[in-house]
C-alpha positions as CSV (number, residue, x, y, z in Angstrom):
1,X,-80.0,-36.0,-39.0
2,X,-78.5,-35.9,-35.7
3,X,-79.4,-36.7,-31.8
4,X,-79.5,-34.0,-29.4
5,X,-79.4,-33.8,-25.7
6,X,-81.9,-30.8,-24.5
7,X,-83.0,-29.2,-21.7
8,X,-86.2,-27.4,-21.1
9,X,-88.7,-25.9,-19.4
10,X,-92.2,-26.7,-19.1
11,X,-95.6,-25.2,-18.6
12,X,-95.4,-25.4,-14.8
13,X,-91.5,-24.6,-14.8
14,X,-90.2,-27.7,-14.2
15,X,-86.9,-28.3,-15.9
16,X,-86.9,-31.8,-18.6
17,X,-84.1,-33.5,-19.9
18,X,-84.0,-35.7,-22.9
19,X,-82.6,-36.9,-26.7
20,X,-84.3,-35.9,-29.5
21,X,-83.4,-36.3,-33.6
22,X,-83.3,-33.3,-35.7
23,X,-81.4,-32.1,-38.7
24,X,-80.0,-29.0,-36.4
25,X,-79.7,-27.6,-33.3
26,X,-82.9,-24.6,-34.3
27,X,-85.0,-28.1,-36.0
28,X,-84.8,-29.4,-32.0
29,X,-85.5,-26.1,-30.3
30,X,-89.1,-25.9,-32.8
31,X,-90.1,-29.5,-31.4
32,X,-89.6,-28.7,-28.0
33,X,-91.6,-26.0,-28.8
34,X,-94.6,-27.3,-30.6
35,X,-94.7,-30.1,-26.9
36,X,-95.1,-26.8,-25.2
37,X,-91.2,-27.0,-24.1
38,X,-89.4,-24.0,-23.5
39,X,-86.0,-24.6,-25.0
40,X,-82.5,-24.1,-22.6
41,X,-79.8,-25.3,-24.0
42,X,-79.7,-28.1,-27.0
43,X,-76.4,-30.1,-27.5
44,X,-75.6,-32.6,-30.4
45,X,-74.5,-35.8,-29.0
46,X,-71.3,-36.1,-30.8
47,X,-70.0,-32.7,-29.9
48,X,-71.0,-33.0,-26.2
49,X,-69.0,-36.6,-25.8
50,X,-66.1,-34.9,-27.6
51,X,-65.7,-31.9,-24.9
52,X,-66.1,-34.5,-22.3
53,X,-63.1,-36.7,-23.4
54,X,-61.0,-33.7,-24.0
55,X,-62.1,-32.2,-19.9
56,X,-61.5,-33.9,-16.9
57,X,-65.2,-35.2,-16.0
58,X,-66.9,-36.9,-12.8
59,X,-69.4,-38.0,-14.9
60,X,-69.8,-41.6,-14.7
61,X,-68.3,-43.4,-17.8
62,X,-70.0,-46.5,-19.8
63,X,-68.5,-49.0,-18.1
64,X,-68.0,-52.8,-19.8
65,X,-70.6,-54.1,-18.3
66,X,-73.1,-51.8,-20.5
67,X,-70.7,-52.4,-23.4
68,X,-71.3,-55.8,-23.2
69,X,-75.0,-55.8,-22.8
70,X,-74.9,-53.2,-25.5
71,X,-73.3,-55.6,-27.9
72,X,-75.2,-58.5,-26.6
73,X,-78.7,-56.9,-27.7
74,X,-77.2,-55.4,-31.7
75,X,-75.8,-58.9,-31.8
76,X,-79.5,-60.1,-31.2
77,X,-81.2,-58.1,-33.3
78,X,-78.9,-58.1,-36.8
79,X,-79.4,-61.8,-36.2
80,X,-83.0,-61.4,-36.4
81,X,-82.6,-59.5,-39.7
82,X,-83.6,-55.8,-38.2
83,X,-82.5,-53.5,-40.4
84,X,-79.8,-51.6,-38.5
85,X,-81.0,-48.2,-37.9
86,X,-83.9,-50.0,-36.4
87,X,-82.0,-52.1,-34.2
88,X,-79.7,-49.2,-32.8
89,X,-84.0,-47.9,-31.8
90,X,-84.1,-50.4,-30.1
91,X,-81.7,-50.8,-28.4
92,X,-81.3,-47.0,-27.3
93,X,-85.1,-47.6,-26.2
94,X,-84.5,-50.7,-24.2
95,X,-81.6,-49.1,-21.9
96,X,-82.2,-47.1,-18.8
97,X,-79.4,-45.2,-18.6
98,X,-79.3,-41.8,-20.3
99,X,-75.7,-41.3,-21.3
100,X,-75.3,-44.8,-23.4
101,X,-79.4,-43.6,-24.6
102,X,-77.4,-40.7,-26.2
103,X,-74.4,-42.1,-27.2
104,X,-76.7,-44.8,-28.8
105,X,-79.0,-42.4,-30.7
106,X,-76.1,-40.3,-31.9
107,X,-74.4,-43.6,-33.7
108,X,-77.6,-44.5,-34.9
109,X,-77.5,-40.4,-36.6
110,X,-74.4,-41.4,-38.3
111,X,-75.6,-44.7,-39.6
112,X,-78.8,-42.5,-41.4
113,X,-76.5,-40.2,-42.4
114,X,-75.2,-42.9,-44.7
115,X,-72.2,-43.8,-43.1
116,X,-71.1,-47.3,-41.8
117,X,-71.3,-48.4,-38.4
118,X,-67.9,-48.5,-37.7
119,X,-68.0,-44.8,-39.0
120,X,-70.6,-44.0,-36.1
121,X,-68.8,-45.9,-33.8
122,X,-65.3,-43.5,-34.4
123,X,-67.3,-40.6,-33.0
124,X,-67.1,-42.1,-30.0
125,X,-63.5,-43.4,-29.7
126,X,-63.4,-43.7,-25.4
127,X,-66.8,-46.0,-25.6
128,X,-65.7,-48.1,-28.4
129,X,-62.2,-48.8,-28.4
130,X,-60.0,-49.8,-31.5
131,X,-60.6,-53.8,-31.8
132,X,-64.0,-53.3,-31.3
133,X,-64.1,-50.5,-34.3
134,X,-61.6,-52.7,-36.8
135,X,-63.7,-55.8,-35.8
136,X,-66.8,-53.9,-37.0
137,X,-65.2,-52.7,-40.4
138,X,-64.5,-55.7,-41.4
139,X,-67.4,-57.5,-40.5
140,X,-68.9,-54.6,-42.8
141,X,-66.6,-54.9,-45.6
142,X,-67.6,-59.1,-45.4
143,X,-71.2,-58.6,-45.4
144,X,-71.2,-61.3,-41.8
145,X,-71.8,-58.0,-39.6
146,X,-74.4,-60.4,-37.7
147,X,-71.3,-63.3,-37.2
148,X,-68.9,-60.6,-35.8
149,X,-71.1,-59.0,-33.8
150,X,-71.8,-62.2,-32.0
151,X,-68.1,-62.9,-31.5
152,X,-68.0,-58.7,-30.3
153,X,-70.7,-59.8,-27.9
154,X,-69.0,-63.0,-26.3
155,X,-65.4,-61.4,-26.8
156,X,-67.0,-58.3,-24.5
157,X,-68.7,-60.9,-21.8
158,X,-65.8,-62.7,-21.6
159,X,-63.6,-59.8,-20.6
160,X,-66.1,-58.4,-18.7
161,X,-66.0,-61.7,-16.6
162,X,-62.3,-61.7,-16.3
163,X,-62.6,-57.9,-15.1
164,X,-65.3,-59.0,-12.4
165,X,-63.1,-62.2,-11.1
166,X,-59.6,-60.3,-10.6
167,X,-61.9,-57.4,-9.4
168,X,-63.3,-59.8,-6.6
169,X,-60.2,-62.2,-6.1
170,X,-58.5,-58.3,-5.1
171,X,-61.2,-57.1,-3.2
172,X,-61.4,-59.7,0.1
173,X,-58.0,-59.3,0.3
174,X,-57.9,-55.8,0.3
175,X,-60.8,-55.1,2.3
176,X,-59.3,-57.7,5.3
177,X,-56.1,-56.2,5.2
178,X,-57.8,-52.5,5.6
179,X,-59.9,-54.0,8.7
180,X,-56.9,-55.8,10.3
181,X,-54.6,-52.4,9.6
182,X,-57.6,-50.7,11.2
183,X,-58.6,-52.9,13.8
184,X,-54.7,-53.1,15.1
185,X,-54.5,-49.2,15.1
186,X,-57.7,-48.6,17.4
187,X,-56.2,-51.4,19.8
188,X,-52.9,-49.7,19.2
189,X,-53.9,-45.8,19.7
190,X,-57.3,-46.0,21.9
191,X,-57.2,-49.1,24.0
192,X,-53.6,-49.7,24.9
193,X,-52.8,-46.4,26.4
194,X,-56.3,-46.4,29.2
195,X,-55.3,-49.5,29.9
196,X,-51.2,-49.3,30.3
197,X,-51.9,-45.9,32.0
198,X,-52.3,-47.7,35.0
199,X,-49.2,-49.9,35.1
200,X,-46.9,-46.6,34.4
201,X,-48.3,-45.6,37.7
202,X,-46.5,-48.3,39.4
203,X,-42.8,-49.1,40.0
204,X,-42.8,-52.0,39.0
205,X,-40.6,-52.8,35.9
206,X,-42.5,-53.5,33.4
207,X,-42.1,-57.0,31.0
208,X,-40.4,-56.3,27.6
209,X,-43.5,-56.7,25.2
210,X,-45.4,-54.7,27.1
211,X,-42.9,-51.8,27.4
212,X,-42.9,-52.4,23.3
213,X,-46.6,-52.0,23.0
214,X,-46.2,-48.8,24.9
215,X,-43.6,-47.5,22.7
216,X,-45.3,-48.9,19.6
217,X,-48.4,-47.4,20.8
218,X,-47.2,-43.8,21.6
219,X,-45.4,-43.7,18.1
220,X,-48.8,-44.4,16.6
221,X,-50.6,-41.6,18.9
222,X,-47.9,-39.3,17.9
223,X,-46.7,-39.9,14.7
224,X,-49.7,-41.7,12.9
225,X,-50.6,-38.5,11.1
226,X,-47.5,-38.0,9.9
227,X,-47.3,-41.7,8.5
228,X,-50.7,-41.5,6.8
229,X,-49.4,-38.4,5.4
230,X,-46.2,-39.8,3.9
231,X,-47.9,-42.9,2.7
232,X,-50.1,-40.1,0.6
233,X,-46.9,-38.6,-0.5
234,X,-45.0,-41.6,-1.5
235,X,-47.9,-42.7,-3.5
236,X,-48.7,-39.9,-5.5
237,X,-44.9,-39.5,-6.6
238,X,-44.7,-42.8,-7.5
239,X,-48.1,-42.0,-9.8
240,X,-46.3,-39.4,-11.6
241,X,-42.9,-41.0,-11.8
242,X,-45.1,-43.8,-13.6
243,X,-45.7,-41.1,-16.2
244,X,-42.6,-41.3,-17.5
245,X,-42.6,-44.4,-20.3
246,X,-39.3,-46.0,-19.2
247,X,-39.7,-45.7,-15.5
248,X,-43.2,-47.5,-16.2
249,X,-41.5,-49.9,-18.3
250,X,-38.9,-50.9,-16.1
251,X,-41.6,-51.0,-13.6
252,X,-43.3,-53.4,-15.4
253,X,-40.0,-55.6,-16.0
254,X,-39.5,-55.3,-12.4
255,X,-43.2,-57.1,-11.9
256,X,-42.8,-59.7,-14.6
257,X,-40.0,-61.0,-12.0
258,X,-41.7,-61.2,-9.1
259,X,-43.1,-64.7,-8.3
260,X,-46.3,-64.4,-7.8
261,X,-47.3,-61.2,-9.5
262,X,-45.2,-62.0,-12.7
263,X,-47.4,-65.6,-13.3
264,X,-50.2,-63.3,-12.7
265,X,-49.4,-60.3,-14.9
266,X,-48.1,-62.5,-17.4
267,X,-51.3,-65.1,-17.2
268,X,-53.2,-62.0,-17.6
269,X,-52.1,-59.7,-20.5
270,X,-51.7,-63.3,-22.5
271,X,-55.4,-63.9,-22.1
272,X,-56.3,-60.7,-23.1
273,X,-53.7,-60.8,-26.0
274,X,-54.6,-64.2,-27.4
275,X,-58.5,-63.3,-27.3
276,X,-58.2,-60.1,-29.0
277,X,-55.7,-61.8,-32.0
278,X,-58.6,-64.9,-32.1
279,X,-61.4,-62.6,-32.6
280,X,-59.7,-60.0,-35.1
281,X,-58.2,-63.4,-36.7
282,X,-61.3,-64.7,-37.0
283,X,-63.2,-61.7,-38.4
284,X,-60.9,-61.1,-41.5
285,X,-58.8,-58.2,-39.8
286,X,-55.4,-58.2,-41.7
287,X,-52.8,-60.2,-39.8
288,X,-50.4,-57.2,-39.2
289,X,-53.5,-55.1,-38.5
290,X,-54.6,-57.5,-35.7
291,X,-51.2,-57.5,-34.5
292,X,-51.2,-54.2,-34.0
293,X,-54.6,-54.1,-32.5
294,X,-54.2,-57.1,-30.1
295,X,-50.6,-55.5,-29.0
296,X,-52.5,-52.3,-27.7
297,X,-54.7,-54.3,-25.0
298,X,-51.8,-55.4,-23.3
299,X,-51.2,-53.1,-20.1
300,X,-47.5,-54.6,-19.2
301,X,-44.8,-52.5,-21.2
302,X,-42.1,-55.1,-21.9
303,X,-45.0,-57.7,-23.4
304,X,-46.5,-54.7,-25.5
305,X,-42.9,-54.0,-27.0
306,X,-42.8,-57.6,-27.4
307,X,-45.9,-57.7,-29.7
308,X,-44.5,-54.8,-31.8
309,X,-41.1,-56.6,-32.5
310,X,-43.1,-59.8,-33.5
311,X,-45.0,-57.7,-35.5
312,X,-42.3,-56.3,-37.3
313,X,-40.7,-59.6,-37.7
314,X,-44.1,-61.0,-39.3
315,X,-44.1,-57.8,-41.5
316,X,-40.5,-59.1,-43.2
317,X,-41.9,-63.0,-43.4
318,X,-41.0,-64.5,-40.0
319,X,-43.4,-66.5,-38.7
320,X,-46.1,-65.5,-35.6
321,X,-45.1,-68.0,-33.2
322,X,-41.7,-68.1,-33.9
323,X,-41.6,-63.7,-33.7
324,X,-43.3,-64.0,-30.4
325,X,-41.2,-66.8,-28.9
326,X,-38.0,-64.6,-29.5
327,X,-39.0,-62.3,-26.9
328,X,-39.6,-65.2,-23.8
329,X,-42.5,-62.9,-22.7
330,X,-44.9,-65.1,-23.3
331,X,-46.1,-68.7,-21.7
332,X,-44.4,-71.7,-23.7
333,X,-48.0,-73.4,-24.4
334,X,-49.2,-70.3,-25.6
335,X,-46.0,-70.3,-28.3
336,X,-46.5,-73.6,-29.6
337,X,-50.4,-73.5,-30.0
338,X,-49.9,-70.3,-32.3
339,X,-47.3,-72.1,-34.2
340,X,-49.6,-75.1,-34.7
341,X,-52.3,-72.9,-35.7
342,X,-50.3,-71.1,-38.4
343,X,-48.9,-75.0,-39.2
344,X,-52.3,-76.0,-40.1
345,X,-54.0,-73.0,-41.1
346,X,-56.2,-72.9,-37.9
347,X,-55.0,-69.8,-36.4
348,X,-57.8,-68.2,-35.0
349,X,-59.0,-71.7,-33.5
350,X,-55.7,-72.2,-31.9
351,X,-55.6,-68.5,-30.2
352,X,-59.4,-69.4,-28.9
353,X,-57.8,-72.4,-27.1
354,X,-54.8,-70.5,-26.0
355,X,-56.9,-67.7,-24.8
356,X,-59.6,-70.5,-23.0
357,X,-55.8,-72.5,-21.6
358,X,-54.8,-68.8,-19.6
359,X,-58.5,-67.8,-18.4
360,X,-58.5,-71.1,-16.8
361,X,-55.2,-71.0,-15.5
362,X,-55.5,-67.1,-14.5
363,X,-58.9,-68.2,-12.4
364,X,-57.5,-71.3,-10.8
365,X,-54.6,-69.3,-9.4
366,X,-57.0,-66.4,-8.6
367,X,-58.6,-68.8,-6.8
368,X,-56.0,-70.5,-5.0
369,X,-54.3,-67.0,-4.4
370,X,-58.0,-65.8,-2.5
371,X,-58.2,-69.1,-0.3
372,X,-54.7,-68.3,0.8
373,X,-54.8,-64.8,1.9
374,X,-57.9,-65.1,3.5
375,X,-56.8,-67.6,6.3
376,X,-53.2,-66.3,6.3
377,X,-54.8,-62.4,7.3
378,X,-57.0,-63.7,10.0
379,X,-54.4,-65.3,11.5
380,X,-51.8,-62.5,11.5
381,X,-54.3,-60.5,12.6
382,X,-54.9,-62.9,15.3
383,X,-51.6,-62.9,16.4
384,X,-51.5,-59.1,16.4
385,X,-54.4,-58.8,18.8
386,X,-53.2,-62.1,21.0
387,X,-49.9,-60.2,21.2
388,X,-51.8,-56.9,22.4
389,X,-53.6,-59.2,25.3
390,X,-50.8,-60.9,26.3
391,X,-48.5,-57.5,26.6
392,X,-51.5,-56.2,28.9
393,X,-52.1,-58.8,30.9
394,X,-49.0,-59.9,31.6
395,X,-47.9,-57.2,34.2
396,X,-51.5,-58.7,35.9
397,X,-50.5,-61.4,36.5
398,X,-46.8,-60.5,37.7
399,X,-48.8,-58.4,40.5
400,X,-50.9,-61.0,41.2
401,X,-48.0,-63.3,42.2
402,X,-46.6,-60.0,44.0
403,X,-49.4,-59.5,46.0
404,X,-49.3,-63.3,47.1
């Protein structure tokens, strides 16, 4: 048995959308027949998400946020003993929106089928990415699939919150700069030249800063376009030069040396790294095997190759925090609470606390980095515009003292 998305046609002619579970494709078509339904096209779920991965799409992807409530309500129910088949009902039935419905009903298909969650779970490899699938098996193969789901569900909230607070620390930054940049360029291109038109009429030489806002401002009129176009230009080549793995890489070095953004990249990818080794650790995944697995959720190159030289390291006998101190990547504290974990066979406990240490020290400088901007844009932007006023109103006031 198998979920299906249809569409169909009913009595009046309207067209209806839906899931349904059948054996086959011809099984769906006869029960949209026997509701009156004319059949249009009937698609199994699996095969449907797999031309979508393999296409370029605009459809709207599961985001984490629906991940995490996903894994919030399975957590819930196993707890509560529901057998699992029921629980994926339910939880396909609770949800409103129709794309994690399907993808929903079609694991639940492979789970009646016979095979294991994590099994159903693989079909849909861009929803449920690799931790979340080895975390699964194991819980599985342990017979705690309850225990690891609830550690799924906090591990997904919890990086579903870090997600939201870069998301916002980046946004009022971004948005203020965009209204200052704009702002300045109205003043610069609209304003300025009505109102300077009428000193160029006069003999009078003109102060410096305001014969620089007329310059300034007829670059802008003339050339803007042209700017906005190369600022297109430069950043879709540096996109695709980013394909290439060692450009990228030595991109990524270049960032871990920056002040700021290197504390932040680095604060960052250890988070993630540290919760993904504590929950693997903690739900019997094989050392080497989390390794791996907590190596691949680190976005910055340098740290990633980092992990996979520890890894290699541990794979001969070497110890984990003495494999991933080689490699100065990663935050001191970090180091020395893995190697007091492994010390005292508290490993997974010890990456929890590491993980907790860098959240706390990622949203504190967040934080700190958000009050900043804020005030410092408002006042550049301030000066910007006072600078403008000033260069226009100074010849005023020089005719003023003319006329008198």
């Amino acid at each position: 048995m198998g979920a299906f998305e249809y569409t169909a046609l009913d009595a009046g002619g309207r067209e209806r959308k839906g899931i349904l579970e059948g054996d086959t494709p011809r099984h769906i078509r006869q029960l949209l027949r026997e509701q009156q339904l004319l059949p249009v096209s009937v698609t199994e779920v699996a095969q449907k998400e797999a031309r979508r991965q393999r296409s370029f799409s605009l459809a709207r992807r599961v985001s984490p946020a629906d991940l995490s409530l996903f894994t919030r309500q399975l957590a819930t129910l196993a707890r509560a003993g529901l057998p699992l088949e029921e629980a994926l009902l339910a939880v396909s039935q609770q949800t409103e929106k129709p794309r994690v419905q399907s993808i929903v009903l079609g694991v639940r298909a492979r789970v009646m089928e016979g095979h294991t969650l994590a099994d159903g779970f693989a079909e849909f490899p861009r929803v449920f990415p690799e931790i979340y699938r080895a975390t699964v098996a194991a819980g599985e193969q342990a017979g705690h699939l309850d225990d690891v789901l609830e550690r799924l569900a906090d591990y997904t909230e919890s990086r579903e919150q870090i997600r939201q607070k870069v998301l916002a620390a980046m946004l009022y930054p971004i948005v203020l700069t965009v209204m200052c940049f704009g702002i300045v360029s109205l003043l610069l291109v609209f304003v300025v030249p009505k109102v300077v038109a009428v000193f160029e009429t006069s003999k009078a030489k003109l102060p410096l800063i305001t014969r620089v806002l007329i310059a300034t401002s007829g670059f802008f009129r003339h050339y803007g376009l042209y700017l906005v176009a190369a600022a297109v230009i430069a950043f879709v080549l540096f996109r695709r030069w980013q394909r290439d793995p060692a450009a990228r890489r030595r991109y990524h070095r270049f960032q871990l040396r920056l002040p700021l953004l290197g504390k932040l990249t680095r604060g960052f990818n250890t988070a993630r790294f540290t919760r993904t080794f504590s929950i693997l650790s903690a739900s019997s995944v094989p050392v080497l095997e989390a390794l791996r697995i907590a190596g691949e959720v680190v976005t910055n190159l340098p740290m990633r190759d980092a992990v996979a030289d520890a890894a290699a390291r541990v794979r001969e006998g070497a110890p984990i925090g003495r494999s991933l101190g080689l490699s100065r990547m990663f935050p001191p504290m970090t180091i020395h609470l893995i190697s007091s974990g492994e010390s005292s066979g508290q490993l997974e406990n010890m990456l929890e606390r590491a993980a907790i240490s860098q959240e706390r020290e990622l949203d504190g400088l967040l934080s700190a980095l958000v009050g900043l901007l804020g005030p410092l844009l408002i006042i550049v932007m301030g000066l910007f515009v006072m600078g403008i006023v000033f260069a226009m109103l100074l010849p005023i006031f020089q005719m003023n003292q003319l006329i008198h």
